[in-house]
C-alpha positions as CSV (number, residue, x, y, z in Angstrom):
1,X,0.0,0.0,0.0
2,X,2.8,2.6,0.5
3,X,4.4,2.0,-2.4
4,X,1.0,2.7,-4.2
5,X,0.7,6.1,-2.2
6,X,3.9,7.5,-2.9
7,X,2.5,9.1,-5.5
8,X,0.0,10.3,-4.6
9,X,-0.3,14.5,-3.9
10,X,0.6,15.7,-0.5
11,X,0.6,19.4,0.1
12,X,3.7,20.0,2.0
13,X,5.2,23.4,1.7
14,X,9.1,22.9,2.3
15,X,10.7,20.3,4.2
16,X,11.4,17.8,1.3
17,X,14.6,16.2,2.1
18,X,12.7,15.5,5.3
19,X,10.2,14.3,3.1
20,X,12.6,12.1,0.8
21,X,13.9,10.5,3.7
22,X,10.6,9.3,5.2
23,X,9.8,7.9,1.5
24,X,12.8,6.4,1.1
25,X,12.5,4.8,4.6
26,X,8.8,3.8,3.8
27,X,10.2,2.1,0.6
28,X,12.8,0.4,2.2
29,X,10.9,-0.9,5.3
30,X,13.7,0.9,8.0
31,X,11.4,3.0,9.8
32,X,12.9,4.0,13.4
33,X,10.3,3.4,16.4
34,X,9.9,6.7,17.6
35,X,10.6,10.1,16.0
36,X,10.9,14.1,17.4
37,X,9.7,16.7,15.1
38,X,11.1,20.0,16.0
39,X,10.5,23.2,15.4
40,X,8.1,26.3,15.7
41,X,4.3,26.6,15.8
42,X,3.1,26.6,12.0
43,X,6.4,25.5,10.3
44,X,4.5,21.7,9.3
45,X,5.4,19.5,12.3
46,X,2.1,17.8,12.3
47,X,1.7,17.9,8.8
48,X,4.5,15.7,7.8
49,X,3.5,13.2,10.9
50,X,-0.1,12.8,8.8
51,X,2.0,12.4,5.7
52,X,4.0,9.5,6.8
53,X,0.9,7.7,8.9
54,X,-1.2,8.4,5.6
55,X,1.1,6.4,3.6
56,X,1.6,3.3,6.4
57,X,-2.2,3.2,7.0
58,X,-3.7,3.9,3.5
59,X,-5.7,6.3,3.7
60,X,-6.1,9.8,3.0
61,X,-5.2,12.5,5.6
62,X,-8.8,13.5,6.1
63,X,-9.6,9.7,7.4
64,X,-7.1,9.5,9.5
65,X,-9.0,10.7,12.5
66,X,-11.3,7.6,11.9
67,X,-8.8,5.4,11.1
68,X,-8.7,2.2,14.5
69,X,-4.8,2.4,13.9
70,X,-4.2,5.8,14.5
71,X,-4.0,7.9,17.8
72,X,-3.5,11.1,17.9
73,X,-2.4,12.7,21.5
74,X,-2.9,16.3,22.6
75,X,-4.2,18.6,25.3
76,X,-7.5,18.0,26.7
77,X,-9.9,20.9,27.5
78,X,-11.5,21.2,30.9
79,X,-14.5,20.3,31.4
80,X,-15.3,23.4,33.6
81,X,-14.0,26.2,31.8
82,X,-13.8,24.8,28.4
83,X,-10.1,25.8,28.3
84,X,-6.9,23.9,27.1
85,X,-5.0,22.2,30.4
86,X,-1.7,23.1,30.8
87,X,-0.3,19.5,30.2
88,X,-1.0,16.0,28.4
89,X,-1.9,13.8,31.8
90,X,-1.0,10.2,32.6
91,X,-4.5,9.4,32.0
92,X,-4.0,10.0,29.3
93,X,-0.8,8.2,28.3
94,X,-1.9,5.0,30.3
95,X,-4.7,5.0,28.4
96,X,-2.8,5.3,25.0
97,X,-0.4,2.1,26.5
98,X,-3.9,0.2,26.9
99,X,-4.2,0.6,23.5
100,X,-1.2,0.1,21.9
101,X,-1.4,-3.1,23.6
102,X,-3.7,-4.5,21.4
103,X,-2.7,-5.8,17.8
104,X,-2.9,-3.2,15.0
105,X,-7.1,-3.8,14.1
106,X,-6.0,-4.1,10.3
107,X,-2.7,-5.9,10.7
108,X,-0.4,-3.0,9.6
109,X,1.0,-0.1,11.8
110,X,0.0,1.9,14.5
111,X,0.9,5.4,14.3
112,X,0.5,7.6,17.5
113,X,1.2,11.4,17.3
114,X,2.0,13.1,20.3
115,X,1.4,16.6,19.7
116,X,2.8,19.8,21.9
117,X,5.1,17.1,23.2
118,X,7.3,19.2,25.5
119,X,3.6,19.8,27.4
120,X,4.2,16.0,29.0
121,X,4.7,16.4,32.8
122,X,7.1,14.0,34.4
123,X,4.2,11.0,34.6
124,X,2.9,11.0,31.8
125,X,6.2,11.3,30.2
126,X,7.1,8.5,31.8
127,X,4.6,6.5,31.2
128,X,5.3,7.4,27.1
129,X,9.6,6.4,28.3
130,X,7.8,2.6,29.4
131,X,5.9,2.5,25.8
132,X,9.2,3.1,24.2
133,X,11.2,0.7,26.2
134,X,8.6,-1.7,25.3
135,X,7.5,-1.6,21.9
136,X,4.8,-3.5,20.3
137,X,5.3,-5.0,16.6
138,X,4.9,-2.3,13.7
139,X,4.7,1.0,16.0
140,X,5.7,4.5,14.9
141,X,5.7,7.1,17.2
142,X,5.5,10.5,16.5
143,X,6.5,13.6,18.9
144,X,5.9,17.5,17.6
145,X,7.1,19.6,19.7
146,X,8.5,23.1,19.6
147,X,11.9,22.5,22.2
148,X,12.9,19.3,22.3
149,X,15.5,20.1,25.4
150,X,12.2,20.1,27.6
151,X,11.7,16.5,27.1
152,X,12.5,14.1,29.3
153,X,16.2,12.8,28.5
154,X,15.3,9.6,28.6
155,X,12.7,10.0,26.4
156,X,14.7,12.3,23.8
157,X,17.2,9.6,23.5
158,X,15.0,6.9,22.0
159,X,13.4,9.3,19.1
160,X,15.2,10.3,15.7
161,X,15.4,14.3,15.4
162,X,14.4,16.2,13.0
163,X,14.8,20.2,12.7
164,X,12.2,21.8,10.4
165,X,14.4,24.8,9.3
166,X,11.8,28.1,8.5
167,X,10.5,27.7,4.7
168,X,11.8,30.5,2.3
169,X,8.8,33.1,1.4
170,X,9.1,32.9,-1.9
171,X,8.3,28.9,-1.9
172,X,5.0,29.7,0.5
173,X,4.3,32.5,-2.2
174,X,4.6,29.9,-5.0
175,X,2.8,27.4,-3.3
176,X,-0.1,29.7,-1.8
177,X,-0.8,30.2,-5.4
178,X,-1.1,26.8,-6.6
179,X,-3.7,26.4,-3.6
180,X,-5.4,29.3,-5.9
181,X,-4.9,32.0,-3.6
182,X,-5.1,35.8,-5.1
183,X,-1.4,36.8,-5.8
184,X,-1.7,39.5,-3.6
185,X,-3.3,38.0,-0.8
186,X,-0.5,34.9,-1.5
187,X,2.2,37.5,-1.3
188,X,1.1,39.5,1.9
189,X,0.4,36.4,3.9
190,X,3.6,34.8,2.6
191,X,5.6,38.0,3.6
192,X,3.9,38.0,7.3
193,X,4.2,34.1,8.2
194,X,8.0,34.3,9.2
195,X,9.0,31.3,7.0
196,X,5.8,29.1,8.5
197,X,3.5,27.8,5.8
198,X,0.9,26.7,8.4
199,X,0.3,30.6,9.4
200,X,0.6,31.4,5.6
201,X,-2.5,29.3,5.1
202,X,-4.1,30.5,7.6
203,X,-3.2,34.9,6.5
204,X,-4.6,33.6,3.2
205,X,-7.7,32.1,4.0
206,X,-8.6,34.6,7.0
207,X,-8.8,38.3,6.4
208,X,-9.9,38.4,10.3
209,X,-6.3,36.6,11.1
210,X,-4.4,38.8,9.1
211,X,-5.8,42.1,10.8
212,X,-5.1,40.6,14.2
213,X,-1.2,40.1,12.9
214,X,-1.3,43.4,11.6
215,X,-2.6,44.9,15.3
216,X,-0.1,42.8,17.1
217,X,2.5,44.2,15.1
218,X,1.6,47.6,16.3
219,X,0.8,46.7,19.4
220,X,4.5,45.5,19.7
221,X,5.7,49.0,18.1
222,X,4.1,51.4,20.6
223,X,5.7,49.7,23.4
224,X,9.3,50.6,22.1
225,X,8.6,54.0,23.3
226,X,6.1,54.0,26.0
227,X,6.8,54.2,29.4
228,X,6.1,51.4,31.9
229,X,2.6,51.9,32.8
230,X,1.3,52.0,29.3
231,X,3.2,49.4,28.4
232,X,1.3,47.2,30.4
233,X,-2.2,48.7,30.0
234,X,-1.9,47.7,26.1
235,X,-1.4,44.7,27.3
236,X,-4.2,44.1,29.4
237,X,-6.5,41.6,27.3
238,X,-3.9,38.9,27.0
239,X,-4.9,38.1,30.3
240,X,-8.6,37.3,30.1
241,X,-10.5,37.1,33.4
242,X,-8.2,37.8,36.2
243,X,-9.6,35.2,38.2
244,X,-8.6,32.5,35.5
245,X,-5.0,32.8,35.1
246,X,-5.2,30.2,32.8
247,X,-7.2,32.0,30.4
248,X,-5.6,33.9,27.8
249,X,-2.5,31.7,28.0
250,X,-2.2,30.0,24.6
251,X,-3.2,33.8,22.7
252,X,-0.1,34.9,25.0
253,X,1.8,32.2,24.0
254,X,1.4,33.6,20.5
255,X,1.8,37.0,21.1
256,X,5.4,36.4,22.9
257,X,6.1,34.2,20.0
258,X,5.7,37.2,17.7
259,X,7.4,39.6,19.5
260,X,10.3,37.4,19.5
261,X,10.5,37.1,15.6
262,X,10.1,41.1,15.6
263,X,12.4,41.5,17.4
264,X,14.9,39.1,15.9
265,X,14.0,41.2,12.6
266,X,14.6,44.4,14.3
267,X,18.3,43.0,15.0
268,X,18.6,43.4,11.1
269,X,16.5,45.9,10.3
270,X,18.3,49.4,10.2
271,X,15.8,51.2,12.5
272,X,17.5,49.6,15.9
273,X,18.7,53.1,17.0
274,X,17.0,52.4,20.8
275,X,18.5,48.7,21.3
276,X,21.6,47.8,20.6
277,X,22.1,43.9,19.1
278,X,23.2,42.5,22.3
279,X,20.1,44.3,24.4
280,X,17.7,42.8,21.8
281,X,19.3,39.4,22.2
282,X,18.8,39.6,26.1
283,X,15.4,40.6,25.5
284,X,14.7,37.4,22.5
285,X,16.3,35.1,25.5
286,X,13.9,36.7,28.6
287,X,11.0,35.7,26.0
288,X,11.8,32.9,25.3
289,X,12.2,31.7,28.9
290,X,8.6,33.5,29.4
291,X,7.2,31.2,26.8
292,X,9.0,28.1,28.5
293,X,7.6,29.1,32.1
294,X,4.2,29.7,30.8
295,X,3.8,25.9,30.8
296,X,5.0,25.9,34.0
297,X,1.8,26.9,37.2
298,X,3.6,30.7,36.7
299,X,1.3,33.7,36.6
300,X,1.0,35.1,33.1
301,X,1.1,38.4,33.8
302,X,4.5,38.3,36.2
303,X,6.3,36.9,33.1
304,X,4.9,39.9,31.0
305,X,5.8,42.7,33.6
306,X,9.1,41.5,33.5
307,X,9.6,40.7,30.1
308,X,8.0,44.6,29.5
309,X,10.3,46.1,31.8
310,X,13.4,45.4,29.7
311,X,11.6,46.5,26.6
């Protein structure tokens, strides 16, 4: 069945000697057990991980969710508050173990994806390390995750890595227009996606997202010259109802992720008269260790503050 899918159209924007080498390895029957995707929201983690469990299982990637050898591992949503938890649970993964004890229901592989996997605490993690050390016949394992150093060592050891670099913009221009996208629109939301074809899609296909980019953007600006007080006034919705910390989290998670691509293209842009290079690299590093502690039980808006204060 691969062999016969091989050929079949994937859209995958970038990525393909990552691609070749999963074909190749599909062809040759050497797939390793368990594999780490890394790289940033929106670059096409997940979407290779459907590619290659497509082409083991048979199917199209719109009947993989159907599909009785496939599992597909993410945050759960509170059944309260209707909000993402903060982690992937060992309920979870020991209920993904009962499963994956069974034989595949069609013979074949199993393919589990494990997305956001750096969002593993140290059970269910693990629990997924016992998996691993045990595995059945015909498994692939699948791990997305945007820092693989926050995985559990143990657990990092027995995967293959893979770095998905940022995809030129010209090739998510070129490609935004095959999906028939006005060349305009294709070229704006190519420009705006910092080299990650899933956000391109998603500028092309939603005026409404790329507005909110566009607000963000100067959002970001104005705090380059306000004082500290407005600074964190402009700031105020990220945090949602200040009674649920939680809330707002992932839309912050975002919004530091942006600020640390402008900022990386303010390093090289020739307007960086009120930073210097090595002020804008401490402040990159201060958000990136915001975004790591955000999946930590750290108030939101401490890690702003502080992250504002050197801005």
């Amino acid at each position: 069945i691969v062999k016969q899918l091989l050929s079949v159209g994937f859209m995958i924007i970038g990525h393909q000697k990552i691609v070749s080498f999963f074909k190749e390895a599909m062809t040759e029957n050497r797939l390793a057990q368990a594999y780490c995707l890394v790289g940033p929201d929106g670059v096409g983690k997940r979407k290779i991980a459907q590619f290659v469990a497509s082409q083991l299982l048979g199917v199209s990637e719109d009947k993989l969710t159907t599909h009785p050898d496939y599992y597909y591992l993410a945050r759960l949503s509170d059944e309260k508050t209707g909000k993402l938890k903060k982690d992937i649970s060992i309920g979870q993964a020991r209920e993904m173990r009962g499963r994956l004890q069974n034989r595949s229901w069609l013979g074949g592989y199993q393919i589990t994806i494990i997305d956001e996997a750096e969002l593993l605490n140290e059970e269910s993690g693990n629990a997924l390390l016992k998996i691993l050390e045990e595995p059945g016949e015909r498994n692939v394992f699948f791990l997305l995750t945007e820092d693989d150093a926050s995985l559990l060592s143990t657990v990092r050891s027995r995967c293959q890595l893979f770095y998905l670099p940022l995809v030129a913009v010209e090739e998510i221009f070129n490609e935004l227009k095959k999906l028939g996208h006005d060349e305009n629109i294709a070229r704006a939301s190519a420009a705006i996606a910092w080299g990650r074809p899933g956000r391109a899609i998603g500028f092309a296909e939603s005026p409404e997202e790329r507005e909110n980019y566009l607000k963000e953007v100067a959002r970001w600006e104005k705090t380059l010259d306000e004082p500290f007080y407005l600074k964190l006034k402009s700031v105020e919705d990220l945090f949602g109802d200040k009674i649920d910390h939680i809330r707002g989290r992932d839309k912050l998670q975002a919004t530091l992720d942006l600020w640390m691509m402008l900022w990386r293209n303010y390093i090289v842009s020739d307007s960086n008269n009120n930073f210097s290079p090595t002020e804008a690299v401490a402040i990159i590093d201060r958000l990136r260790e915001a975004k790591r502690l955000l999946g930590q039980n750290i108030h939101p808006r401490l890690l702003v503050e502080e992250s504002l204060l050197r801005m």
